[in-house]
C-alpha positions in Angstrom: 4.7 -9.1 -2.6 6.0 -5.9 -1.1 3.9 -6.5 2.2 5.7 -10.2 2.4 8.9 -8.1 2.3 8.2 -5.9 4.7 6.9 -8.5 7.5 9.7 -10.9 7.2 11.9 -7.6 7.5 10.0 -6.2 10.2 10.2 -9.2 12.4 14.1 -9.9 11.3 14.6 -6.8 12.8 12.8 -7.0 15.9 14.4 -10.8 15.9 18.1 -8.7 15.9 17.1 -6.8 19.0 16.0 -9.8 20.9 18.7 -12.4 20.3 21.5 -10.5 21.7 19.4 -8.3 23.7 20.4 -4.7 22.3 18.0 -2.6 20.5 19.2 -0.8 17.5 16.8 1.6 16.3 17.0 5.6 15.2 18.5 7.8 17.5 19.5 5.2 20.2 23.0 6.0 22.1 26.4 3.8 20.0 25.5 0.3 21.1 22.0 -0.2 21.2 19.1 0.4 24.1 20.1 -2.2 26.5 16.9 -4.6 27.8 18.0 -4.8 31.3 19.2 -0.6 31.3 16.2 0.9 29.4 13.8 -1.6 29.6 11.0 1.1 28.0 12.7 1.8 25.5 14.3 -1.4 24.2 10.6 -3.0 24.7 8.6 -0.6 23.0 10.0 -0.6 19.3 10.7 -4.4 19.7 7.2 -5.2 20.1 5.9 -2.6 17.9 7.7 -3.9 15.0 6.9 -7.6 16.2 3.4 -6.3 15.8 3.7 -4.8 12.5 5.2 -7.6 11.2 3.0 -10.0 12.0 0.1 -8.1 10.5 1.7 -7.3 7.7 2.3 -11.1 7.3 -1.4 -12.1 8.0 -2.4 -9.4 5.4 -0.3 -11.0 2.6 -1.7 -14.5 3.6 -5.2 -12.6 3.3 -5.8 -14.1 7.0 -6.6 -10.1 7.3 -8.7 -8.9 4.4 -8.6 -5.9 3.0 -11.3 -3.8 1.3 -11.4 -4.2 -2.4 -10.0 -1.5 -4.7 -13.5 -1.1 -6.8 
């Protein structure tokens, strides 16, 4: 269940930055790292977690399987 979490949080976030195109992540300047400005890094941590959370998401729904725990 925690891995459901974490994807739908993971791409709410990256969701956040893309709508109204300001990245809010750790240690950005007040305001967010504008797309148009910064477009490195506003686009790098957006996808990343738009990654993440799509894995983590395919894990939970076992599209990805993971090794057993024997």
């Amino acid at each position: 269940m925690p891995l459901l979490f974490l994807g739908i949080a993971a791409i709410g976030w990256a969701v956040f930055s893309l709508v109204p195109g300001k990245g809010r992540y750790i240690g950005c300047p007040s305001g967010g790292l504008d797309r148009v400005k910064d477009p490195f890094g506003f686009w790098a941590p957006t996808l990343i977690l738009l990654c993440i959370g799509i894995c983590l998401l395919l894990i939970f729904f076992a599209v990805i399987p993971l090794p057993s725990r024997s």
